[in-house]
PABATI-293700 format. One record per residue (C-alpha): x, y, z; residue in three letters. Coordinates in nm, 2 decimals, always signed. Example, Ala and Ser with C-alpha at 12.3 -4.5 7.8 and 13.67 -1.06 7.14 Angstrom:
2
       X       Y       Z  resn
   +1.23   -0.45   +0.78   ALA
   +1.37   -0.11   +0.71   SER
! end
This chain:
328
       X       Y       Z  resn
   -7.13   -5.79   +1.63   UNK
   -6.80   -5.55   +1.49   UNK
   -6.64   -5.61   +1.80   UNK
   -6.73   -6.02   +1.74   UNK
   -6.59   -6.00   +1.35   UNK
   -6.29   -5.81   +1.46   UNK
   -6.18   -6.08   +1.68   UNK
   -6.30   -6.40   +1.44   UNK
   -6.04   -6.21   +1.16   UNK
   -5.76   -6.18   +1.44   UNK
   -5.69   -5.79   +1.44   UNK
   -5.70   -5.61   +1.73   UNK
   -5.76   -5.21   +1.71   UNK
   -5.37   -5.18   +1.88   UNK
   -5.24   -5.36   +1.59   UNK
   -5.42   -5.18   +1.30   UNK
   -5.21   -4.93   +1.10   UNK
   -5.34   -4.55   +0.93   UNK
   -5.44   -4.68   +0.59   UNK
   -5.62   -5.06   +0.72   UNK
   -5.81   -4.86   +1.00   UNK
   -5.94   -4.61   +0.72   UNK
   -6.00   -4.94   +0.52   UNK
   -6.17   -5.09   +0.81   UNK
   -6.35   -4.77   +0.86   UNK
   -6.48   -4.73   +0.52   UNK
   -6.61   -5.14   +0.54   UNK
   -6.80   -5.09   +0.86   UNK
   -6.95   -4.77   +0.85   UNK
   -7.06   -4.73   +0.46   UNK
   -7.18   -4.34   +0.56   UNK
   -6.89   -4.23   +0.72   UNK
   -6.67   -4.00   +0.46   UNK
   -6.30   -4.06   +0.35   UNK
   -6.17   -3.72   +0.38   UNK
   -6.26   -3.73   +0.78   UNK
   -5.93   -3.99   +0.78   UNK
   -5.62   -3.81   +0.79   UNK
   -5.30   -3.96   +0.68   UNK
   -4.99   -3.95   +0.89   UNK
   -4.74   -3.66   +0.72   UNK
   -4.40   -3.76   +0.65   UNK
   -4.15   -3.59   +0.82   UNK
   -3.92   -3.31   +0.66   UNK
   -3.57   -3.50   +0.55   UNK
   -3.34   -3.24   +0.72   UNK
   -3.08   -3.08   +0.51   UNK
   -2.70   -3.23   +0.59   UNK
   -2.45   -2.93   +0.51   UNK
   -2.05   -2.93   +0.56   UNK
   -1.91   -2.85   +0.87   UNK
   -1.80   -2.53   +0.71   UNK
   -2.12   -2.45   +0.58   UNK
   -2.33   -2.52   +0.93   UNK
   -2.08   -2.29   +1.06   UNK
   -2.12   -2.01   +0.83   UNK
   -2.50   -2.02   +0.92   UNK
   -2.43   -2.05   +1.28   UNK
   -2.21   -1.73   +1.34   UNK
   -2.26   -1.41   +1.11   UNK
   -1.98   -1.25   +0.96   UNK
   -1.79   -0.97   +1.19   UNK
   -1.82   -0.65   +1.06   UNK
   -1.58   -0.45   +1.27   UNK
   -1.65   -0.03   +1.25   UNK
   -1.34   +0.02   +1.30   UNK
   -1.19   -0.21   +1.01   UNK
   -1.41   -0.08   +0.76   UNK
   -1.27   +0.24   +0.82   UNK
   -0.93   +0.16   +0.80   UNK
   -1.00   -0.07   +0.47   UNK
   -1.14   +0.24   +0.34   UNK
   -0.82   +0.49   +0.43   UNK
   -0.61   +0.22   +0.30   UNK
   -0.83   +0.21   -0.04   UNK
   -0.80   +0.57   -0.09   UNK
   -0.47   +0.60   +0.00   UNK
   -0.35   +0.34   -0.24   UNK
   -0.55   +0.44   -0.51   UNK
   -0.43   +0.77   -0.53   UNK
   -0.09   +0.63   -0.56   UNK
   -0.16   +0.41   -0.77   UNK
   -0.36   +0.63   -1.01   UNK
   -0.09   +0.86   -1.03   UNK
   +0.14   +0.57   -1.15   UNK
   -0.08   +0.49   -1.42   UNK
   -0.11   +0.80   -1.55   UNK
   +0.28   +0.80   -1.54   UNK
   +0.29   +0.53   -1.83   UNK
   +0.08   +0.77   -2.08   UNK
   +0.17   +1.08   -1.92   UNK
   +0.36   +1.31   -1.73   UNK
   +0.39   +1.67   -1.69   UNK
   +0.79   +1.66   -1.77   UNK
   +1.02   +1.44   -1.95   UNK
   +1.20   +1.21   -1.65   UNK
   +1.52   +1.16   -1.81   UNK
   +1.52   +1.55   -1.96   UNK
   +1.83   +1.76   -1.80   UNK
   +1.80   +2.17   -1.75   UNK
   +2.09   +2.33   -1.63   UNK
   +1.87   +2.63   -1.60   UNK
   +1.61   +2.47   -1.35   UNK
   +1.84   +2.27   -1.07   UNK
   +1.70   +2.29   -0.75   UNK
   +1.38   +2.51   -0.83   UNK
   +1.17   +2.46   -0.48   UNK
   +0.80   +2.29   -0.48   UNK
   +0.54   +2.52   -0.71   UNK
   +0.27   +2.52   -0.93   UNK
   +0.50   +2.44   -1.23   UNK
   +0.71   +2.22   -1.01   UNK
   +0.48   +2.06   -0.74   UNK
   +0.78   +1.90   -0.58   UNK
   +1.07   +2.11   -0.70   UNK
   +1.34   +1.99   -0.91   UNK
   +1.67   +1.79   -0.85   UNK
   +2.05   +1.92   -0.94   UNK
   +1.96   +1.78   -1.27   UNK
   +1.67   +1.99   -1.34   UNK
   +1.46   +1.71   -1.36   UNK
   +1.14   +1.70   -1.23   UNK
   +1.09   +1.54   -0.91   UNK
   +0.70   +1.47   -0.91   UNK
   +0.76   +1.32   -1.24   UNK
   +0.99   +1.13   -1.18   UNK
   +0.80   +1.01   -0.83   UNK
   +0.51   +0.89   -1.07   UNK
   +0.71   +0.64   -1.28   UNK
   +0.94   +0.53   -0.98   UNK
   +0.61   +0.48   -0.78   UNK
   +0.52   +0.27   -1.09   UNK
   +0.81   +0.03   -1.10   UNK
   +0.81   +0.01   -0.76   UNK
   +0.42   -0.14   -0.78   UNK
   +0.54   -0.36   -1.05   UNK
   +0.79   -0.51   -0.89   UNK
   +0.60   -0.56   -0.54   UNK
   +0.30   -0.73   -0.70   UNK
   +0.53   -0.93   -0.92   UNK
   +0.71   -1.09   -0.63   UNK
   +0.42   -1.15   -0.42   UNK
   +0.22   -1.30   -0.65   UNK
   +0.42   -1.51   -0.77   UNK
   +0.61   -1.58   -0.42   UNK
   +0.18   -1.68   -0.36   UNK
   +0.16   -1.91   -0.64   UNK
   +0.47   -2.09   -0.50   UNK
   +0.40   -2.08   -0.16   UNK
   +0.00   -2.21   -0.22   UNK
   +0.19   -2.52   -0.39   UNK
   +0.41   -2.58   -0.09   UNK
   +0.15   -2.51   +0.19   UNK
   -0.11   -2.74   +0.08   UNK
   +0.12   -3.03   +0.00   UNK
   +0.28   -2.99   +0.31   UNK
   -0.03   -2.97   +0.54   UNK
   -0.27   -3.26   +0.32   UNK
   +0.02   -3.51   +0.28   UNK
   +0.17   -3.47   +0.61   UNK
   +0.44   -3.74   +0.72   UNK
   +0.78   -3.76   +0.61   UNK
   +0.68   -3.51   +0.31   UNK
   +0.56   -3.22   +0.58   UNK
   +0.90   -3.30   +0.76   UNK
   +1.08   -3.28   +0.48   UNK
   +0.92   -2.91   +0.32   UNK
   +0.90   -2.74   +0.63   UNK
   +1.30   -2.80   +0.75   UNK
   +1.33   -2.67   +0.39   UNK
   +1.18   -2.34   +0.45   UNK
   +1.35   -2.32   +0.82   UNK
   +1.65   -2.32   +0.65   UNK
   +1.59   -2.07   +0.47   UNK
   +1.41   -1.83   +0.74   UNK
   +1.73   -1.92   +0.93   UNK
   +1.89   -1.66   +0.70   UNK
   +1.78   -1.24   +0.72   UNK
   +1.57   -1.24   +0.41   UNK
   +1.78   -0.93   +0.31   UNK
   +2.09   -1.12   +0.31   UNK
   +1.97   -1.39   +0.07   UNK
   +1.85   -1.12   -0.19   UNK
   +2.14   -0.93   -0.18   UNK
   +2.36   -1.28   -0.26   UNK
   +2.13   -1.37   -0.52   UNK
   +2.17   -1.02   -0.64   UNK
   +2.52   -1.00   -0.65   UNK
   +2.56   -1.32   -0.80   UNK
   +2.33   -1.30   -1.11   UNK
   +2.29   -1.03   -1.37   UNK
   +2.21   -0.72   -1.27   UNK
   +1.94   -0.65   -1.41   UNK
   +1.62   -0.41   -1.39   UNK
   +1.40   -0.71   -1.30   UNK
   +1.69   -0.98   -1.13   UNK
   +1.52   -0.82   -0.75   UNK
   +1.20   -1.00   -0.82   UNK
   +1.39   -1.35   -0.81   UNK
   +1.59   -1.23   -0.54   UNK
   +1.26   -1.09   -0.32   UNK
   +1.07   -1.37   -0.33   UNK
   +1.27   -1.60   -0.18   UNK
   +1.21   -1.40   +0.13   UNK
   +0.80   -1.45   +0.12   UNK
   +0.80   -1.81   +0.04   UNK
   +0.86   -1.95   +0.41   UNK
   +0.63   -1.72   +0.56   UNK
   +0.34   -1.75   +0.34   UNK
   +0.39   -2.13   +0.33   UNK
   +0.36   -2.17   +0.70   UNK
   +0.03   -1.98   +0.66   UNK
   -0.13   -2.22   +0.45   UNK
   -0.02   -2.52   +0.56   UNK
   -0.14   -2.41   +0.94   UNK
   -0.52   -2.36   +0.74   UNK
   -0.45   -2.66   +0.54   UNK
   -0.42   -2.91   +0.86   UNK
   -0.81   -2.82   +1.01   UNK
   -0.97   -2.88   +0.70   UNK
   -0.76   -3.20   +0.52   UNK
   -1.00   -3.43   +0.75   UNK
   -1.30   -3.26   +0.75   UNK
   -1.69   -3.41   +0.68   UNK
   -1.74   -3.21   +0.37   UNK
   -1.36   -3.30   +0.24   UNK
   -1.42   -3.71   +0.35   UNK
   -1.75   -3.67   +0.13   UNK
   -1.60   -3.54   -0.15   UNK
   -1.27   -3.83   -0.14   UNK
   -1.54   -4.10   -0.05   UNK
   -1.73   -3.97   -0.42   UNK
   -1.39   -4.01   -0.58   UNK
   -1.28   -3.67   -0.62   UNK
   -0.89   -3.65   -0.68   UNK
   -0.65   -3.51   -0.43   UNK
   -0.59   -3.20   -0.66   UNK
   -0.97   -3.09   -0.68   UNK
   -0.96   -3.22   -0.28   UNK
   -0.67   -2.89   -0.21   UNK
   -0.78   -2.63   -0.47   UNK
   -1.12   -2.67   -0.46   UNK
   -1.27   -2.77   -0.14   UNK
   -0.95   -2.67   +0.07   UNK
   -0.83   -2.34   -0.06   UNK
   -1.15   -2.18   -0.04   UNK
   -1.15   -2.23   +0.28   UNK
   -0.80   -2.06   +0.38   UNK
   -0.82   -1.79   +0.15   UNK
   -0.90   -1.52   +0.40   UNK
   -0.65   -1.54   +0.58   UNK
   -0.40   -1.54   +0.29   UNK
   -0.53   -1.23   +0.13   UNK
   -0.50   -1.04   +0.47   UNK
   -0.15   -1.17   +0.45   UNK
   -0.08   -1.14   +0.06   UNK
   -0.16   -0.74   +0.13   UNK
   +0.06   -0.67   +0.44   UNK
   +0.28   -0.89   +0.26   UNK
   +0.26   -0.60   -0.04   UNK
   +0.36   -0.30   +0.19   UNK
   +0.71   -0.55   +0.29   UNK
   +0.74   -0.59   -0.05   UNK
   +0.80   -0.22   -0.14   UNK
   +1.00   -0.14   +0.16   UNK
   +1.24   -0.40   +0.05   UNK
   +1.24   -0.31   -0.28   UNK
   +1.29   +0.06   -0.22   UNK
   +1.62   -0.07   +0.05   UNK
   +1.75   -0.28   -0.22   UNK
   +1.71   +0.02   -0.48   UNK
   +1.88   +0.24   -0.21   UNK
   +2.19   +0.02   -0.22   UNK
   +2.21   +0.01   -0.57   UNK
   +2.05   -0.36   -0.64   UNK
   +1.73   -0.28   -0.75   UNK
   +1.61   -0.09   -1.07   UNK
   +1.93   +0.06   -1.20   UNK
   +1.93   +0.43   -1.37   UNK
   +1.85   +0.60   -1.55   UNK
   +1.52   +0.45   -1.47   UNK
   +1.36   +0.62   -1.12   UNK
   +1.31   +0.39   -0.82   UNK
   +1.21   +0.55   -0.51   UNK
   +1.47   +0.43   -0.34   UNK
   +1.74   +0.52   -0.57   UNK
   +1.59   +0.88   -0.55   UNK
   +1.68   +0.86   -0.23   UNK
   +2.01   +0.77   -0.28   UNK
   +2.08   +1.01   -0.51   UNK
   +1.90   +1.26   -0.26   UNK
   +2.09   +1.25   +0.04   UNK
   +2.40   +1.43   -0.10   UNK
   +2.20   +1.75   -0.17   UNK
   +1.91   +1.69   +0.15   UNK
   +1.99   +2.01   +0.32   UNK
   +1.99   +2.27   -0.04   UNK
   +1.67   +2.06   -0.17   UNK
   +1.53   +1.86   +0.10   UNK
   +1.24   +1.81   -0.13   UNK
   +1.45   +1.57   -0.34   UNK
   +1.43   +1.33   -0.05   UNK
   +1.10   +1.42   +0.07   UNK
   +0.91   +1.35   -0.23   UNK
   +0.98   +0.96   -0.25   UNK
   +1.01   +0.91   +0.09   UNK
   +0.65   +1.07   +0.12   UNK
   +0.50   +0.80   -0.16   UNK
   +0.70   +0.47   -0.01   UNK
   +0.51   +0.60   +0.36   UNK
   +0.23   +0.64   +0.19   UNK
   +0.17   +0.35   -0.01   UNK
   +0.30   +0.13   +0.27   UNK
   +0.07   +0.25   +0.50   UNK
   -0.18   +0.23   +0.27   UNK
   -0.17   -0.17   +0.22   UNK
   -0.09   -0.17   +0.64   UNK
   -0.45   -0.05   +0.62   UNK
   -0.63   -0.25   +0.39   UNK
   -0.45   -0.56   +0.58   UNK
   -0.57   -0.50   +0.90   UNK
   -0.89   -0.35   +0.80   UNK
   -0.96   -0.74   +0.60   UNK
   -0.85   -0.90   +0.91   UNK
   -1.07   -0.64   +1.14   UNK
   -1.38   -0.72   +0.93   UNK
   -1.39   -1.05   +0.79   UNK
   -1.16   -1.25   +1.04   UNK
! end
């Protein structure tokens, strides 16, 4: 008779979905209980991350042994150089610009940890505050020679076309020259002043650090997560400093810190020739100037700020490679 009734309402049991067959269950069999049907569970909707995202949770971050140690030289190293030119702005244990007759060429000691110069100045004092300029005026120009080249990277790379052509036979024109060169004609040109060297340094960092982030700019500019974001009407500013930047930053900073030790080598050259900090204010590199006339009666002269530019720039060669070694 079910099977009979079934057929005279024109279902068949092959046509009868989860909630009419509990339906149909509950008609024909009054005893039978509800909670013996089970409805069909809806399937998890499955999470839909950015391509950079998926990949972050696809491959775990390299942690090389061997660039943690070297971060970790390069941290000490520079800190202890850079403490000791902090200190130099509140304190040192001599006056740097104070003259005694009665103390030139006094070898390294207790009272003198590295000796003094034919002036009777003290040479570890006068490290500290040259060490300190010479900070100042790497970080100046590489930040700023950052800030620049970020502009110029991520314009050049997003927009592509005639405005890529155009920015990057720019900056071969410029690599075309030894970066040296172009800071000592800028130099020579303009004032000379304590602080003209940062203008004239930074010229050389542009074109390299431009190339690096276009190159990361050009993987990402089409990417899902950036389409998504221009498809919800985000601008092409917030498209390159917030969704594509991010993205390249790694790279940069492993760059931005080798970029650091260049910085101070160049500076200490340029001080060497006479273009960079001018006395009496100590530079490294015009300590070494002045040193080489005396090297062989007080080779501790020249030692001393030769020993803090090695230092410092192997220091930041350190914390470079040991980024790249770890996070890369």
């Amino acid at each position: 008779m079910a099977k009979k009734s079934m057929e005279n309402t024109g279902h068949s049991t092959g046509n009868i979905g989860p909630e009419e067959f509990s339906g149909a269950v509950g008609d024909g069999f009054p005893g039978a209980a509800k909670s013996q049907v089970k409805k069909p569970r809806r399937a998890p909707i499955p999470r839909v991350l950015p391509a950079v995202e998926r990949e972050e949770q696809a491959k775990p971050v390299k942690k090389h042994p061997e660039g943690t140690c070297q971060l970790w030289l390069g941290l000490v190293l520079v800190g202890i150089v850079g403490l000791l030119s902090l200190i130099s702005v509140f304190y040192t244990p001599y006056d740097v610009y104070a003259m005694d007759t009665a103390s030139r060429f006094l070898p390294p000691s207790l009272t003198h940890f590295f000796g003094t110069d034919n002036y009777g100045r003290d040479v570890f004092s006068r490290a500290m505050t040259g060490a300190g300029f010479t900070l100042f005026v790497a970080f100046a120009t590489v930040a700023s020679s950052t800030l620049i080249s970020i502009v110029i990277g991520l314009i050049s790379g997003y927009a592509g076309g005639i405005v890529d052509e155009i920015l990057m036979r720019l900056l071969d024109a410029v690599s075309s020259f030894p970066g040296i060169l172009i800071a000592l004609v800028i130099v020579s040109v303009m004032t000379n002043g304590n602080y003209t060297i940062i203008l004239a340094l930074r010229i050389m960092f542009i074109p390299s650090f431009s190339r690096i982030v276009r190159t990361g700019t050009l993987p990402y500019k089409d990417a899902g997560f950036v389409r998504n974001a221009r498809v919800f009407g985000a601008s092409a500013p917030r498209l390159l400093f917030v969704y594509i930047l991010p993205n390249i930053f790694p790279i940069l900073l492993s760059s931005v810190v080798i970029g650091l030790s260049n910085a101070i080598l160049a500076e200490s050259g340029m001080s060497y020739l006479g273009l960079g900090i001018q006395p009496p204010i100590p530079s490294l590199g015009r300590m070494l100037y002045e040193a080489q006339n005396i090297i062989l009666r007080a080779p501790w002269c020249a030692l001393a700020p030769g020993l803090v530019i090695v230092t410092t720039i192997a220091g930041f060669h350190c914390i470079g490679e040991g980024l790249r070694k770890r996070y890369l």
